[in-house]
N, CA and C atoms as a LAMMPS dump frame, in Angstrom:
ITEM: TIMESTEP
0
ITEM: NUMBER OF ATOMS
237
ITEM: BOX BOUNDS ff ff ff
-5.0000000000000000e+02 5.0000000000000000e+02
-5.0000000000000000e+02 5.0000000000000000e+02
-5.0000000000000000e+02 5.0000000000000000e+02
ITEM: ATOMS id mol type element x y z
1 1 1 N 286.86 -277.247 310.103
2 1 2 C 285.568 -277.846 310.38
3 1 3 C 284.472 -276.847 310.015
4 2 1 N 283.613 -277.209 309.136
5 2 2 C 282.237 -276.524 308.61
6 2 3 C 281.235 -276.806 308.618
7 3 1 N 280.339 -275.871 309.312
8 3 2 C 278.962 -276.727 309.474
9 3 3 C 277.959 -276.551 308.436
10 4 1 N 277.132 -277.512 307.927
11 4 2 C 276.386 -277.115 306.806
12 4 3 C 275.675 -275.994 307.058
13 5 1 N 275.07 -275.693 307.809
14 5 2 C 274.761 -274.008 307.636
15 5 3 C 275.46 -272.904 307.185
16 6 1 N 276.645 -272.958 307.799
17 6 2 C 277.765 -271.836 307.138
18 6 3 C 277.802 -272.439 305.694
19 7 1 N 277.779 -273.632 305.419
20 7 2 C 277.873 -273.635 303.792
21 7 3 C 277.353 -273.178 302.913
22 8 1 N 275.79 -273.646 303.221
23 8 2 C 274.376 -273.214 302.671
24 8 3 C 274.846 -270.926 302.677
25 9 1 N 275.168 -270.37 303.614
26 9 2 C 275.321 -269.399 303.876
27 9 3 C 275.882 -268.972 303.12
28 10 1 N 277.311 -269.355 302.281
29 10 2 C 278.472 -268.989 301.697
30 10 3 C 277.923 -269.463 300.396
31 11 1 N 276.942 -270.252 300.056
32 11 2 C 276.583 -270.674 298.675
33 11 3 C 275.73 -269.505 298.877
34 12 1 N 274.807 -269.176 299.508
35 12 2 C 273.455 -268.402 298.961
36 12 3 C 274.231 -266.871 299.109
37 13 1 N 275.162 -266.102 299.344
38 13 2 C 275.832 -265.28 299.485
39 13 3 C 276.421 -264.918 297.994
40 14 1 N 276.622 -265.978 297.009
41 14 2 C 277.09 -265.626 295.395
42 14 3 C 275.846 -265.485 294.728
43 15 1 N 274.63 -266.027 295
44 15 2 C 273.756 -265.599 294.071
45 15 3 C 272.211 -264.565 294.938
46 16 1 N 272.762 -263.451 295.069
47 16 2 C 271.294 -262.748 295.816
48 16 3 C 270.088 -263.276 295.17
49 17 1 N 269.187 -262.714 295.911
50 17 2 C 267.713 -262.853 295.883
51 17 3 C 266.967 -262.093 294.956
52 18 1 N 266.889 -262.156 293.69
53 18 2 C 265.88 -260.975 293.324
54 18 3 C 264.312 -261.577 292.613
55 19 1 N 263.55 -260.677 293.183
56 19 2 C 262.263 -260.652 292.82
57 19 3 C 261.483 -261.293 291.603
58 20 1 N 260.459 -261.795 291.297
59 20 2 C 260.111 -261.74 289.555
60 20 3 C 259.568 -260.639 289.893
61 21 1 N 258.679 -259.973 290.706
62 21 2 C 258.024 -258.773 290.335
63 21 3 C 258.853 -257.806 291.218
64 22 1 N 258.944 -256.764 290.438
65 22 2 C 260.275 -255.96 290.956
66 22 3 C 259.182 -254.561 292.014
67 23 1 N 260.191 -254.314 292.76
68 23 2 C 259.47 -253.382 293.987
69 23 3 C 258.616 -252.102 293.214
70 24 1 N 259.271 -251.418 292.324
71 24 2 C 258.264 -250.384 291.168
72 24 3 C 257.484 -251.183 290.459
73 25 1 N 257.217 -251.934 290.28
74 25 2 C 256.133 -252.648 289.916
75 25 3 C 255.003 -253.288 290.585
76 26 1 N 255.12 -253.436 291.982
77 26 2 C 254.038 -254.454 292.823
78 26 3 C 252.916 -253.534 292.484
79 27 1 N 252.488 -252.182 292.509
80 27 2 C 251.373 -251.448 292.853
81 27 3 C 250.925 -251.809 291.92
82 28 1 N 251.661 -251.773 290.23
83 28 2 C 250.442 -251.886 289.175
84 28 3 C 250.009 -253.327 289.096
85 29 1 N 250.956 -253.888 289.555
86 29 2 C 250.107 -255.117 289.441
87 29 3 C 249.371 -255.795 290.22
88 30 1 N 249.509 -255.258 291.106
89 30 2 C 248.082 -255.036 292.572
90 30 3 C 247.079 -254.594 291.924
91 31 1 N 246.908 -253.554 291.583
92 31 2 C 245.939 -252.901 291.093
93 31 3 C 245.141 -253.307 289.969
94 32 1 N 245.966 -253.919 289.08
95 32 2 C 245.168 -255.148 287.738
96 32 3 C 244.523 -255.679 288.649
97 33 1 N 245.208 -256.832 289.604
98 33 2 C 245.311 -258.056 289.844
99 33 3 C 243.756 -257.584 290.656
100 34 1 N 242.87 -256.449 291.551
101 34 2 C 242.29 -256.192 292.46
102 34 3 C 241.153 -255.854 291.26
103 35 1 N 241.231 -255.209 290.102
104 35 2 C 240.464 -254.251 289.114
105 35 3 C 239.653 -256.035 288.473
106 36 1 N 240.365 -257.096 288.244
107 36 2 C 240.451 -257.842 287.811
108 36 3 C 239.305 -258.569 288.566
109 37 1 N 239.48 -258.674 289.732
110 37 2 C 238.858 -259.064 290.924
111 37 3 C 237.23 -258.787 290.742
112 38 1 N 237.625 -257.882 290.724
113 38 2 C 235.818 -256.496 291.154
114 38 3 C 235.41 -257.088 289.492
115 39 1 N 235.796 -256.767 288.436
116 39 2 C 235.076 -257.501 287.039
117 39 3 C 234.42 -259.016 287.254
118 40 1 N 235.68 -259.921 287.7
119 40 2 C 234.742 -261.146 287.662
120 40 3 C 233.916 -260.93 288.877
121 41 1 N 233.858 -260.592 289.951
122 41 2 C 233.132 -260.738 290.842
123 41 3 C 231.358 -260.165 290.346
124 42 1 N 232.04 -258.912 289.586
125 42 2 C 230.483 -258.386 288.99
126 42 3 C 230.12 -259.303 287.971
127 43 1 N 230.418 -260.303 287.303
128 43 2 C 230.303 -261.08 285.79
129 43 3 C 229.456 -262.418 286.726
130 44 1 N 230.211 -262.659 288.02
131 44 2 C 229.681 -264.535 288.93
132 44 3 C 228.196 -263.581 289.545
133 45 1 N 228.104 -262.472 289.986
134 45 2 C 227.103 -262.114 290.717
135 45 3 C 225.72 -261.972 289.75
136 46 1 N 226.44 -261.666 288.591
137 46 2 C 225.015 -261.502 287.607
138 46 3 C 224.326 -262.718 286.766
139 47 1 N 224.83 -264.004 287.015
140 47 2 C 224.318 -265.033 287.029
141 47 3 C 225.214 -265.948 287.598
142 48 1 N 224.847 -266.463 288.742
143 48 2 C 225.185 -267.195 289.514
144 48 3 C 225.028 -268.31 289.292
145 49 1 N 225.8 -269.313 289.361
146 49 2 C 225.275 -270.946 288.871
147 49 3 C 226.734 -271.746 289.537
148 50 1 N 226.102 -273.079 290.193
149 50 2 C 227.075 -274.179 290.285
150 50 3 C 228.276 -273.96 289.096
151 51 1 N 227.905 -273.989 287.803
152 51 2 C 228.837 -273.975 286.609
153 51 3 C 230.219 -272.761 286.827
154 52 1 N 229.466 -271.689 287.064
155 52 2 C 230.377 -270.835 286.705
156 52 3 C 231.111 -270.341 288.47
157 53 1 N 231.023 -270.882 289.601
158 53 2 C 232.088 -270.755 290.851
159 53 3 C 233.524 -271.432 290.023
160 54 1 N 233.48 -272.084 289.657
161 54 2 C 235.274 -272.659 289.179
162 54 3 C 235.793 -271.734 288.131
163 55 1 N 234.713 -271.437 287.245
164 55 2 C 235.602 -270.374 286.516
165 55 3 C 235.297 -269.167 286.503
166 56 1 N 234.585 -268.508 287.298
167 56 2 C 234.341 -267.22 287.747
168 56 3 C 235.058 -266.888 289.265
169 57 1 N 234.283 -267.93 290.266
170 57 2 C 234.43 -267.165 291.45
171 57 3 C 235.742 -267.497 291.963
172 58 1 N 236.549 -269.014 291.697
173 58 2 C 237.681 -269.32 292.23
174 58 3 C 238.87 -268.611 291.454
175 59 1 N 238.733 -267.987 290.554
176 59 2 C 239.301 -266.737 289.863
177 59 3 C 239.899 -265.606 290.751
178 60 1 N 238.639 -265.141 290.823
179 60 2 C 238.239 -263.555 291.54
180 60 3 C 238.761 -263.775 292.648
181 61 1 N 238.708 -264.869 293.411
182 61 2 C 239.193 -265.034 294.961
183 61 3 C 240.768 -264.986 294.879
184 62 1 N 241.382 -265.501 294.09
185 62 2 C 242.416 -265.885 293.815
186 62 3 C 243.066 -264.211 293.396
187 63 1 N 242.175 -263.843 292.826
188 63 2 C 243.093 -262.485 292.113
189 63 3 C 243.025 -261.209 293
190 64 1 N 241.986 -261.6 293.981
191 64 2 C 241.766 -260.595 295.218
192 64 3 C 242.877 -260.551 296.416
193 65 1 N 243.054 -262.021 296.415
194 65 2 C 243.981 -262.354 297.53
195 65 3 C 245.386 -261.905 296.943
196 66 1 N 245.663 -261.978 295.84
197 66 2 C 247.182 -261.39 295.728
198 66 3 C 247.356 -260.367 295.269
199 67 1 N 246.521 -259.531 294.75
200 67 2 C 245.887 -258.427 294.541
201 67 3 C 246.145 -257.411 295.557
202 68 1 N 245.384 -258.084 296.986
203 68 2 C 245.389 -256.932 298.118
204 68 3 C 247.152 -256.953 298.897
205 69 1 N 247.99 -258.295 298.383
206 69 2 C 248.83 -258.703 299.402
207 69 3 C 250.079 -257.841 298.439
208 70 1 N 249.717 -257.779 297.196
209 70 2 C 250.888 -257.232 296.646
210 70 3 C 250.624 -255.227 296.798
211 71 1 N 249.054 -254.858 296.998
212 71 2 C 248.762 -253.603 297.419
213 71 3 C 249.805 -252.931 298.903
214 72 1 N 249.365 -254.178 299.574
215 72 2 C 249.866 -254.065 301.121
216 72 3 C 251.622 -253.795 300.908
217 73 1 N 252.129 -254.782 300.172
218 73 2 C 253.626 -254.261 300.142
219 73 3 C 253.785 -253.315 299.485
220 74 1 N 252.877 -252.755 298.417
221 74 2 C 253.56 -251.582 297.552
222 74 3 C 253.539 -250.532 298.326
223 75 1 N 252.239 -250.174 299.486
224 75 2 C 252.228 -248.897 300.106
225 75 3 C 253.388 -248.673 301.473
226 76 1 N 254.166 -250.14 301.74
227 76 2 C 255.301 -250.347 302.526
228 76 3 C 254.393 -250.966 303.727
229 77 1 N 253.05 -251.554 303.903
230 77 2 C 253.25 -252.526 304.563
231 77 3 C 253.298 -253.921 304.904
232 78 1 N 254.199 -254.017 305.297
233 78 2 C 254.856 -255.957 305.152
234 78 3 C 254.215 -256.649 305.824
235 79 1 N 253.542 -257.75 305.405
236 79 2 C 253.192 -258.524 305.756
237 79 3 C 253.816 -259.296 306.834
């Protein structure tokens, strides 16, 4: 008698878990991803317009937020 959990368990047990972005790598790409950030943010601030929040600022927000989250794991702290 097997319960689907132990199954699920014994299937995910043949194929580990690995990363797309590998642990020596999170910092640099934190660090684009944050450098990236601070550019558009200086590019939406120097003319500001309805037009350019979708392709300026929802950018920058976007590249800040994973930016700082992939910073946070590279220096070892986990979220």
């Amino acid at each position: 008698m097997s319960s689907p959990l132990l199954d699920v368990w014994e299937a995910a047990a043949a194929s580990p878990y690995s990363p797309t972005i590998g642990k020596g790598s999170q910092f640099t790409v934190g660090f684009l991803l944050l450098l990236i950030s601070l550019l558009l943010v200086g590019v939406f601030s120097l003319n500001r317009s309805f037009v350019n929040l979708p392709l300026l600022g929802v950018p920058a927000s976007l590249a800040f937020g994973f930016g700082a989250v992939y910073m946070i794991c590279a220096v070892g702290v986990y979220v």
